[in-house]
FIVEXVO-562267 format. One line per 4 residues: number of its first residue (from 0); their letters; for each residue x, y, z of N, C-alpha, C. Coordinates in Angstrom, 3 decimals, always signed. Atoms other than C-alpha are relative to their C-alpha. Layout:
NUM = a = X,Y,Z,X,Y,Z,X,Y,Z | ...
END
This chain:
0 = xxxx = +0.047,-1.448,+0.205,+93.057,-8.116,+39.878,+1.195,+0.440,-0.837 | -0.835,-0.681,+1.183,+94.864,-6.365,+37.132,+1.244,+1.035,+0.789 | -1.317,-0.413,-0.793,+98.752,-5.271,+38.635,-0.478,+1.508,+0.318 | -0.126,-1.418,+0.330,+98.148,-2.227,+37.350,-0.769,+1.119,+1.069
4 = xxxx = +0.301,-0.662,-1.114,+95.633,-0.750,+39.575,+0.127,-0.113,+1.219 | -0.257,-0.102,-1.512,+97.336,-1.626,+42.418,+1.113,+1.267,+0.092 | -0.737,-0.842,+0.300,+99.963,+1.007,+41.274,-0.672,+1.746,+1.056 | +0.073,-1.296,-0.871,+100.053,+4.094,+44.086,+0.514,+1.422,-1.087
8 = xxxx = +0.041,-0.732,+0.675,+99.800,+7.047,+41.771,+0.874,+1.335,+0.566 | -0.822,-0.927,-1.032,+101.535,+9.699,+44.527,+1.314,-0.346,-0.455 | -1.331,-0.082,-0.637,+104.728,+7.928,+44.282,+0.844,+0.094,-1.523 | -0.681,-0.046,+0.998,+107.317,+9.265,+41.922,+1.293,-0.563,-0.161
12 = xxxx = -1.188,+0.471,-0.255,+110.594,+8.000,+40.969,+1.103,+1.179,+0.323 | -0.966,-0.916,+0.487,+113.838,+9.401,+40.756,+1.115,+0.046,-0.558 | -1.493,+0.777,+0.953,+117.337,+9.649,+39.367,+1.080,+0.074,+0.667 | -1.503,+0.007,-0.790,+120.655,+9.263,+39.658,+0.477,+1.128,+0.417
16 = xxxx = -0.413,-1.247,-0.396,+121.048,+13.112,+39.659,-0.245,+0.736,+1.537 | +0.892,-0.665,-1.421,+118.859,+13.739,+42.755,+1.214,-0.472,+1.082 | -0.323,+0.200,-1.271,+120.544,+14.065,+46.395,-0.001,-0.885,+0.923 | +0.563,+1.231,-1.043,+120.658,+11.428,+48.820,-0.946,+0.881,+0.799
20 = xxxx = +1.096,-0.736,-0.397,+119.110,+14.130,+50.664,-1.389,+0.234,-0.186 | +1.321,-0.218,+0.877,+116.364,+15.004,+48.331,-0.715,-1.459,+0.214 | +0.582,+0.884,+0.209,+115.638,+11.522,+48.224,-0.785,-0.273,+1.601 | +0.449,+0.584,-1.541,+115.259,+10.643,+52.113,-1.407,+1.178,+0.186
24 = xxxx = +1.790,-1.187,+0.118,+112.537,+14.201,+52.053,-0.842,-0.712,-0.867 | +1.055,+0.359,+1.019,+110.849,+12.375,+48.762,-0.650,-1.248,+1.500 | -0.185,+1.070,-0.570,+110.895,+8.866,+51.105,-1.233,+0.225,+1.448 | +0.449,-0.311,-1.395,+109.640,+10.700,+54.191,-1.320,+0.923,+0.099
28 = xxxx = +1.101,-0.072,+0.232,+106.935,+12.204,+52.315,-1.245,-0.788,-0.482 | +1.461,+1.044,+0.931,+105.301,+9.267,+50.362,-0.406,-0.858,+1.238 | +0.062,+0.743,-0.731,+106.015,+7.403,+53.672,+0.270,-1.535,-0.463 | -0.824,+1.003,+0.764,+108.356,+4.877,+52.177,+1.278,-0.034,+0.685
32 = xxxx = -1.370,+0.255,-0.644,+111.689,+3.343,+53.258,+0.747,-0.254,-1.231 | -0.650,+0.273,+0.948,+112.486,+2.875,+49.538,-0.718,+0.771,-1.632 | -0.136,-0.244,+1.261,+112.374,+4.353,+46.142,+0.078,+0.052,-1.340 | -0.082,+0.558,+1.397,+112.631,+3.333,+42.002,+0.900,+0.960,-0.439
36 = xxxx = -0.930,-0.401,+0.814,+115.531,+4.685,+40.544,-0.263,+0.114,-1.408 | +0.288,-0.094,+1.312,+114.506,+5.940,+36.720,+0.754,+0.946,-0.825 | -0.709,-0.995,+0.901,+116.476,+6.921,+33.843,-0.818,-0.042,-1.312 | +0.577,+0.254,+1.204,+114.611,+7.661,+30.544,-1.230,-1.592,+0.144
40 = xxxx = +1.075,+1.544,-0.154,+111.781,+5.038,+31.541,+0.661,-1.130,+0.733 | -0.946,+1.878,-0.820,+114.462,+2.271,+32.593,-0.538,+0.065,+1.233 | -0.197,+0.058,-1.615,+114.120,+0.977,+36.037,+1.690,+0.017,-0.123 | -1.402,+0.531,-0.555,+117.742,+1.123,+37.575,+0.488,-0.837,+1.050
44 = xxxx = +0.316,+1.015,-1.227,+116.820,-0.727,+40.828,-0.560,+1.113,+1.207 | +0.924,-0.878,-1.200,+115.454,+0.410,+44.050,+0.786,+0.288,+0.972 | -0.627,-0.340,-1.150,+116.984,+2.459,+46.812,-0.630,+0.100,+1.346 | +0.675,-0.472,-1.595,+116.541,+2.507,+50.235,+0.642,+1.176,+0.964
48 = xxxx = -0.685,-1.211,-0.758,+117.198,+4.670,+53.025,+1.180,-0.491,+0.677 | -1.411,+0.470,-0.226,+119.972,+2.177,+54.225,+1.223,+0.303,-0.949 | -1.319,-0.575,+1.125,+121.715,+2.980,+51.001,+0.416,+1.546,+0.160 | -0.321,-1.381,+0.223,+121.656,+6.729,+51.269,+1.052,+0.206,+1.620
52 = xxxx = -0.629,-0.327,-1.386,+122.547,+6.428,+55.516,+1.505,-0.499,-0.174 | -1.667,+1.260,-0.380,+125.574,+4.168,+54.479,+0.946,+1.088,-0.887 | -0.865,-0.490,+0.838,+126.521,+6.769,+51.842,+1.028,+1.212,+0.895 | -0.730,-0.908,-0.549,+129.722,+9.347,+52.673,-0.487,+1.362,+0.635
56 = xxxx = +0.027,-1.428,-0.190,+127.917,+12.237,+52.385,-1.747,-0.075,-0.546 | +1.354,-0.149,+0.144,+123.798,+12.732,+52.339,-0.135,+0.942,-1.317 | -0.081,-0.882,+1.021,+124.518,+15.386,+49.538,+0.451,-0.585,-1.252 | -0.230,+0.991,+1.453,+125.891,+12.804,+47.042,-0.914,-0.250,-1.061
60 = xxxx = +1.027,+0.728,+1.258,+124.057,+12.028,+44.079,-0.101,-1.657,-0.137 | +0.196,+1.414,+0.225,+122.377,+9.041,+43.816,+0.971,-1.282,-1.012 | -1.040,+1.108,+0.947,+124.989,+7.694,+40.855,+1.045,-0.576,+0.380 | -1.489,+0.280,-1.050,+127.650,+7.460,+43.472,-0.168,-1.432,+0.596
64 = xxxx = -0.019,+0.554,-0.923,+125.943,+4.556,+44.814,-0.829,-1.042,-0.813 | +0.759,+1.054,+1.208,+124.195,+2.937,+41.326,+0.171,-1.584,-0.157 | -0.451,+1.250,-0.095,+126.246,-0.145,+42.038,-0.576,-0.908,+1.490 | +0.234,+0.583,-1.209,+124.472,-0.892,+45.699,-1.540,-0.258,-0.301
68 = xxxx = +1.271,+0.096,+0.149,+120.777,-0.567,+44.308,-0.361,-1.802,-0.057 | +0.950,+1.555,-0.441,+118.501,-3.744,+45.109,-0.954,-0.079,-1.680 | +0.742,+0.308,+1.400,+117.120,-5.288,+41.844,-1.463,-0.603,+0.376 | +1.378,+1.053,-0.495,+113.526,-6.154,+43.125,-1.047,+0.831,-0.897
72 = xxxx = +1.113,-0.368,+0.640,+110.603,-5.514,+40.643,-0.797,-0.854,-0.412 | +0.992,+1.263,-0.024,+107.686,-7.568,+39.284,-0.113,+0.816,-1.324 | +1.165,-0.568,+1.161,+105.525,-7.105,+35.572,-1.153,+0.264,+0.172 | +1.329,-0.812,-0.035,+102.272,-5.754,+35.088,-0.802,-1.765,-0.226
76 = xxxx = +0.347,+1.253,+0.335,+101.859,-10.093,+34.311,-0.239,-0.633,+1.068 | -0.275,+0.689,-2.021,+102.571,-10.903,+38.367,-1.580,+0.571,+0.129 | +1.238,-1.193,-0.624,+99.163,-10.449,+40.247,+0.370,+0.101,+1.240 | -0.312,-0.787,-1.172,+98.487,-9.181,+43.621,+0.819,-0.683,+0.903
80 = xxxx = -0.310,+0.706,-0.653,+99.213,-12.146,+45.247,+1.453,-0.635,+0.456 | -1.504,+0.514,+0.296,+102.555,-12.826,+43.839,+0.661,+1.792,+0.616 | +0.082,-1.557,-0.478,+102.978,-8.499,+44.434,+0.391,+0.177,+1.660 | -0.234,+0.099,-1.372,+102.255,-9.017,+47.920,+1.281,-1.076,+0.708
84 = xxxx = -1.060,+0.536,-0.813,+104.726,-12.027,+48.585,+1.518,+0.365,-0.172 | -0.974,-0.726,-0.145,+107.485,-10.231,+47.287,+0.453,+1.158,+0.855 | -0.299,-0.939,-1.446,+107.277,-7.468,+49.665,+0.305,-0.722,+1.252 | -0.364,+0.812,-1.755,+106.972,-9.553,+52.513,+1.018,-0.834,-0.206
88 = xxxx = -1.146,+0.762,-0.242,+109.746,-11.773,+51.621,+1.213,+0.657,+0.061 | -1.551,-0.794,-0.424,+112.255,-9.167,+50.958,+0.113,+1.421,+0.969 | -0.022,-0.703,-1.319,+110.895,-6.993,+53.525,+0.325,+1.318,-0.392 | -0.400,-1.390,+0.708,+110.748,-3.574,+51.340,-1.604,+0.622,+0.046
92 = xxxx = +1.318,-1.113,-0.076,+107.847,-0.996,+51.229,-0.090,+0.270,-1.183 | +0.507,-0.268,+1.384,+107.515,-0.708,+47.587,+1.004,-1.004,-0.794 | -0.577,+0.832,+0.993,+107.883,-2.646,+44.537,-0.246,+0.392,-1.321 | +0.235,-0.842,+0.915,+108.324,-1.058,+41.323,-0.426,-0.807,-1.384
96 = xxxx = -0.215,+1.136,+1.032,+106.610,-2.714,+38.131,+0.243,+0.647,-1.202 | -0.468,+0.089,+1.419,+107.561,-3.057,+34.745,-0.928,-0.747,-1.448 | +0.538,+0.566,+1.016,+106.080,-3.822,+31.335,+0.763,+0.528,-0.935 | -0.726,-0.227,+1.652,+108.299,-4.415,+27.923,+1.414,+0.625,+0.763
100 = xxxx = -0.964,-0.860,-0.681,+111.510,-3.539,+30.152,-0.632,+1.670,+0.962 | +0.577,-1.468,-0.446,+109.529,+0.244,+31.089,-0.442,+0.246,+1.068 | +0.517,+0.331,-1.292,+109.161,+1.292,+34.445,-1.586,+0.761,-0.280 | +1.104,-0.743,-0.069,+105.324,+2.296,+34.809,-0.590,+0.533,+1.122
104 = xxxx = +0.561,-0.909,-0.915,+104.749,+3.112,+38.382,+0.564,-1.514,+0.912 | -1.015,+0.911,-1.196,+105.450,+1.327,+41.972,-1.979,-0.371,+0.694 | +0.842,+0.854,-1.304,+102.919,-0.694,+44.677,+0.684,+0.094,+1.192 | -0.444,+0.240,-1.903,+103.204,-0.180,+48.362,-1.275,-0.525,+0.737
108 = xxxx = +1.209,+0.447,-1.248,+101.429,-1.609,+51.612,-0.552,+0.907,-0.551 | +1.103,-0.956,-0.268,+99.178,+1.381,+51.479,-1.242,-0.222,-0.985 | +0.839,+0.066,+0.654,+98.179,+1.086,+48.080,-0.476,-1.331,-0.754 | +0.660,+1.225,+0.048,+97.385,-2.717,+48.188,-1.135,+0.007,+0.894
112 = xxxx = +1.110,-0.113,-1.101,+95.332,-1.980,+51.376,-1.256,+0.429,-0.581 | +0.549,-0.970,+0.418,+93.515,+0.565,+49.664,-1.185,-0.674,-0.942 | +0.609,+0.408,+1.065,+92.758,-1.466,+46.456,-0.494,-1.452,+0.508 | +0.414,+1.275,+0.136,+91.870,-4.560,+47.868,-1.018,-0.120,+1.427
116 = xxxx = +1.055,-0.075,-1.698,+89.920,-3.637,+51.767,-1.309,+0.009,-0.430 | +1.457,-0.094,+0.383,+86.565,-2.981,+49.709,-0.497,-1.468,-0.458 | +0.652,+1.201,+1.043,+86.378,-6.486,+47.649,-0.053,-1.111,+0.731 | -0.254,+1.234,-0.795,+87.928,-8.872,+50.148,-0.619,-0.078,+1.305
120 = xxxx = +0.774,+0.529,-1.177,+85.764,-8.891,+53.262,+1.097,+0.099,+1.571 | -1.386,+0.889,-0.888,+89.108,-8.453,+55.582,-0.031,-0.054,+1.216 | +0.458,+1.244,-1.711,+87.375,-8.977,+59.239,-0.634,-0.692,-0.009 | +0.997,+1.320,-0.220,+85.737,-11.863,+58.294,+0.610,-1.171,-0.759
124 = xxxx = -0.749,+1.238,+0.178,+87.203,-15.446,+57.853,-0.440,-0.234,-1.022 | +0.756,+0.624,+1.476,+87.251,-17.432,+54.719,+0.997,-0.526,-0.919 | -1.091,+0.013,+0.731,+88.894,-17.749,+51.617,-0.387,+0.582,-1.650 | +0.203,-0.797,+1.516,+89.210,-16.655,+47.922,-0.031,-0.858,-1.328
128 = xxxx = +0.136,+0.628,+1.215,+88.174,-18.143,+44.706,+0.281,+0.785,-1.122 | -0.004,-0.773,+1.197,+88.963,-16.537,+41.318,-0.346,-0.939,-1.249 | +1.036,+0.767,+1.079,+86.940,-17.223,+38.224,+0.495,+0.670,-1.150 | +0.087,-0.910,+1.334,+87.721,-16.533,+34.372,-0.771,-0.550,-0.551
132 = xxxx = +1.612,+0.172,+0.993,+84.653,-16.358,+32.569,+0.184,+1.072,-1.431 | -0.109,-1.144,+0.775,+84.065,-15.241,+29.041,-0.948,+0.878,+0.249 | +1.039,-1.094,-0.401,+81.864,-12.233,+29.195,-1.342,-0.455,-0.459 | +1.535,+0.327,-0.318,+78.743,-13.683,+27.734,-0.114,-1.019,+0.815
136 = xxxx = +0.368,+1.260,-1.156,+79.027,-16.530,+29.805,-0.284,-0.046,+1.268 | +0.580,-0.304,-1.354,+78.539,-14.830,+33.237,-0.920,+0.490,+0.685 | +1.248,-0.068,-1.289,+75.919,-15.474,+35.401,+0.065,+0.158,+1.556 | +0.015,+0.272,-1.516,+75.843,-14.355,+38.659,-0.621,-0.578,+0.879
140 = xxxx = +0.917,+0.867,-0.811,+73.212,-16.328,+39.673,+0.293,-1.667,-0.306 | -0.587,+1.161,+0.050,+74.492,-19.122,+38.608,+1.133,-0.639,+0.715 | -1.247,+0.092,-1.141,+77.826,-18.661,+40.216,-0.398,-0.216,+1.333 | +0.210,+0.229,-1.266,+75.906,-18.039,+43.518,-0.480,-1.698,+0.151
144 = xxxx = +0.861,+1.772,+0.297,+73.885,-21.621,+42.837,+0.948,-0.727,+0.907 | -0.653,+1.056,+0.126,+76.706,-23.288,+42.868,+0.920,+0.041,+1.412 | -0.738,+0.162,-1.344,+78.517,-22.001,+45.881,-1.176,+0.191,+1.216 | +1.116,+0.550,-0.869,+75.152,-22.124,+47.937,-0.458,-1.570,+0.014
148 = xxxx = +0.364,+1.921,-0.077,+74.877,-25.826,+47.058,+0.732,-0.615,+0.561 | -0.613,+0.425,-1.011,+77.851,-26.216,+48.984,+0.435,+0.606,+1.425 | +0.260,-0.893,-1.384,+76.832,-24.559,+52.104,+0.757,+0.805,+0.312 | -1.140,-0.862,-0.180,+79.018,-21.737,+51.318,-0.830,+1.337,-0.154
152 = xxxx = +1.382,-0.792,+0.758,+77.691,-18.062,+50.688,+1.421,+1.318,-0.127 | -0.450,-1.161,+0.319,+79.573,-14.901,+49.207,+0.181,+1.088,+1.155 | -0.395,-1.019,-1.129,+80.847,-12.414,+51.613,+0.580,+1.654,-1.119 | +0.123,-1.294,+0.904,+82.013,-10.283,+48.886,+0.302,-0.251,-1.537
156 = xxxx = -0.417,+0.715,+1.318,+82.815,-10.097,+44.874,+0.872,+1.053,-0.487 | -0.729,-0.863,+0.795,+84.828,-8.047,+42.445,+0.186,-0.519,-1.368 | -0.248,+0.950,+1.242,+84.794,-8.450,+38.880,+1.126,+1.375,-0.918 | -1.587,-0.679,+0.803,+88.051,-7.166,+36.339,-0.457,-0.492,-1.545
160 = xxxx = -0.308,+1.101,+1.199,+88.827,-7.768,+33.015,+1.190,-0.600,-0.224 | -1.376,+0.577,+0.129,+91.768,-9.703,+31.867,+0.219,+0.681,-1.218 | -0.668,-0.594,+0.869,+94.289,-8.937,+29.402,-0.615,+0.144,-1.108 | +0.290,-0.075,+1.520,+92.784,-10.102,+26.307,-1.202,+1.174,-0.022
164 = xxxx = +1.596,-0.813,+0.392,+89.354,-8.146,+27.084,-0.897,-0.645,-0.154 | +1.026,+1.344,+0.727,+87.458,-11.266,+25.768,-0.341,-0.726,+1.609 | +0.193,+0.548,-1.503,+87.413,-12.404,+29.647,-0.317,+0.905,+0.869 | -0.301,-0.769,-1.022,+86.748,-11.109,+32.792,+0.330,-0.889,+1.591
168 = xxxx = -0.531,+0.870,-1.618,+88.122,-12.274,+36.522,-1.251,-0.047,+0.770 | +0.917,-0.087,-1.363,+85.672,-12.637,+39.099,+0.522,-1.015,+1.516 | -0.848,+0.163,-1.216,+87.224,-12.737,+42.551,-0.979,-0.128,+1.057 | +1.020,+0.320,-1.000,+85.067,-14.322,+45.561,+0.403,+0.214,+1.191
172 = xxxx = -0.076,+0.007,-1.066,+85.419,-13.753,+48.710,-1.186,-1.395,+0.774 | +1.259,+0.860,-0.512,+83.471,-16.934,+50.779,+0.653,-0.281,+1.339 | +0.087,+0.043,-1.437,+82.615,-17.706,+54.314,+1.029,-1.444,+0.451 | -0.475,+1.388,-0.407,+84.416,-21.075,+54.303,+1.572,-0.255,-0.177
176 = xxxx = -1.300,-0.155,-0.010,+88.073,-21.835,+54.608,+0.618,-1.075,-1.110 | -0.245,+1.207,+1.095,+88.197,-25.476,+52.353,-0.567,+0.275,-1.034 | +0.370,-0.146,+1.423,+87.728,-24.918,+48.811,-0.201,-1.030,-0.903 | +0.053,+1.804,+0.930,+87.954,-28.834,+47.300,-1.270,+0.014,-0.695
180 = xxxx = +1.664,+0.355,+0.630,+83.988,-29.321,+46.830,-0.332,+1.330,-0.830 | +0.615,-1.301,+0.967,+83.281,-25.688,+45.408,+0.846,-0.146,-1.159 | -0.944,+0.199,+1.226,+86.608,-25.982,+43.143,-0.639,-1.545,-0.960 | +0.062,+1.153,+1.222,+85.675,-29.251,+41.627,-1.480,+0.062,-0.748
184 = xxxx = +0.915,-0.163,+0.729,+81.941,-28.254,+41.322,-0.006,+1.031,-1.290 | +0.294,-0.923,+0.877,+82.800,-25.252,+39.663,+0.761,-0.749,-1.475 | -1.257,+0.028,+1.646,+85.575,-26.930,+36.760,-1.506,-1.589,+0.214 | +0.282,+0.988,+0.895,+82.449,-29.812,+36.492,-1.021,+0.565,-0.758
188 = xxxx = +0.939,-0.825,+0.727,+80.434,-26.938,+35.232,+0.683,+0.819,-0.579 | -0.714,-0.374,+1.223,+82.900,-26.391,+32.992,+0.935,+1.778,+0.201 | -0.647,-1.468,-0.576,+84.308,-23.147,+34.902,+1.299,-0.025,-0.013 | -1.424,+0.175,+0.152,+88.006,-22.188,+34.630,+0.523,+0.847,+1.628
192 = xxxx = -0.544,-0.946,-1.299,+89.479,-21.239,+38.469,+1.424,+0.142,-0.173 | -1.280,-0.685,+0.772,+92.340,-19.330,+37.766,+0.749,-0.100,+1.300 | -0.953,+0.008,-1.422,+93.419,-19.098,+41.500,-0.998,-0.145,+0.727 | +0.751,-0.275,-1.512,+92.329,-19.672,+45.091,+1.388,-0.285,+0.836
196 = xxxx = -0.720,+0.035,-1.095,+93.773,-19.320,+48.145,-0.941,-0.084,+1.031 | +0.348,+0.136,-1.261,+92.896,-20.624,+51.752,+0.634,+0.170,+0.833 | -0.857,+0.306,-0.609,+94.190,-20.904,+55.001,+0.864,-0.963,+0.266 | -0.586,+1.041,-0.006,+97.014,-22.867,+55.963,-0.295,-1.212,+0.355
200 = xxxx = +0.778,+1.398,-0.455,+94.689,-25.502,+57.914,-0.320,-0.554,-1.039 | +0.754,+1.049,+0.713,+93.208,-26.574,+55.055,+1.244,-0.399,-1.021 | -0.753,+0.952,+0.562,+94.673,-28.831,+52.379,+0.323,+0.538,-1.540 | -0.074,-0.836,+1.172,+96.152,-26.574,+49.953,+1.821,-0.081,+0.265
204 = xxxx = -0.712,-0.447,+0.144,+99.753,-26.007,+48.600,+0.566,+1.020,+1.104 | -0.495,-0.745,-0.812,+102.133,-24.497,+50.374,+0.261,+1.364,-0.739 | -0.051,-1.427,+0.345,+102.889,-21.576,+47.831,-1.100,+0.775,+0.283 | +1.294,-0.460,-0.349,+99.302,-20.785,+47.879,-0.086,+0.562,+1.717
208 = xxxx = -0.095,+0.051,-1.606,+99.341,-21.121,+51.853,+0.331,+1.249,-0.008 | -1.053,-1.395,-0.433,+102.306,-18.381,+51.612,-0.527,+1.050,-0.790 | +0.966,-0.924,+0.475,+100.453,-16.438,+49.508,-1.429,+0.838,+0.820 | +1.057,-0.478,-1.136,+97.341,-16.257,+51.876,+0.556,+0.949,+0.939
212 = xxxx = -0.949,-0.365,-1.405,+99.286,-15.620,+54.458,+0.504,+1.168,-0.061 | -0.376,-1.053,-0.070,+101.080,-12.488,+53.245,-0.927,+0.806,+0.041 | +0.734,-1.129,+0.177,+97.802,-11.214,+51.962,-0.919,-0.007,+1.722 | +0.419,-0.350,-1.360,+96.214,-11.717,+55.576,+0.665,+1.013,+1.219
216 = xxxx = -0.888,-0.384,-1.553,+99.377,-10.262,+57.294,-0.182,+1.595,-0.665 | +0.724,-1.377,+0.257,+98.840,-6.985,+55.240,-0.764,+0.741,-0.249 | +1.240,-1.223,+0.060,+95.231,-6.265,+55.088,-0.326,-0.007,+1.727 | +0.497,-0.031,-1.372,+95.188,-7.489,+59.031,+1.485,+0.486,+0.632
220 = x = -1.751,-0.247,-0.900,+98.692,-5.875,+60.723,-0.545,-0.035,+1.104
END
């Protein structure tokens, strides 16, 4: 899925001029524990509400404190997956992305939940395949074929385009947790799987694993 629409449209940044005050009301309205600091497009890094509680005086301006900001952001190039394990590893409520240096907008829990609870199936076990196909080349009946021939069956789909335009993603949701036999049928029918993820039982990478794993721990809290 394309970074971009995981981007929570509500949440604005702010600057160095604004209040610690002002900020903790912005914080306590988006329902955030953290912030994007923006000057003229730049990111400056991200504040939290530990930074503003630690500051002298709640009335300070944010520039007082430009040197404590947390450098955590991603590109519009990261997908969800990578999106999601950065939150959960550094344990922040938003992550602000970037394209060409430029900040363009932020991702939180809410609005990963949001964008991803319809496509992914998320009370029902399984795992995820992702497909890049060029655009005349996709058959959906073909795709199903192939994961019904290995006693698997679609639970849900979602299709994107990719960057160039000349492609598009198609993201599976399936009933089965081992992916080996579907992955190798699909690349001997010449298919390109761009990603999957399973659970940790099965016999997959551990980044992947940790990947699953975050996205299970925040569409299931």
């Amino acid at each position: 899925m394309n970074s971009q629409k995981l981007i929570a449209n509500e949440i604005s940044p702010v600057s160095t001029e604004d209040r610690g005050s002002t900020v903790l009301s912005l914080m306590s309205e988006f329902r955030v524990s953290h912030l994007p600091v923006v000057d003229n497009h730049t990111l400056l890094g991200l504040v939290s509400e530990d930074d503003i509680y630690n500051m002298n005086d709640e009335n300070n301006k944010i520039e007082t404190i430009i040197n404590t900001l947390s450098a955590h952001q991603m590109t519009t190039e990261n997908d969800v997956f990578e999106i999601i394990q950065q939150l959960d590893k550094n344990d922040i409520t938003l992550l602000p992305l970037v394209s060409e240096s430029k900040y363009i907008g932020s991702v939180t829990e809410a609005s990963i939940v949001k964008a991803l609870a319809t496509i992914i199936a998320v009370k029902e076990g399984g795992s995820l395949i992702i497909l890049e196909i060029k655009k005349e080349d996709y058959q959906m009946s073909e795709i199903s074929q192939i994961i019904e021939s290995n006693n698997a069956k679609i639970l849900s789909s979602y299709i994107s385009n990719t960057h160039n335009n000349e492609k598009i993603s198609v993201s599976l949701k399936l009933n089965i947790d081992n992916l080996d036999a579907i992955k190798q049928t699909f690349e001997r029918y010449n298919y390109v799987v761009s990603a999957h993820y399973q659970p940790t039982d099965s016999k997959t990478d551990s980044t992947l694993s940790d990947r699953y794993d975050g996205l299970m721990r925040y569409l299931n809290p």
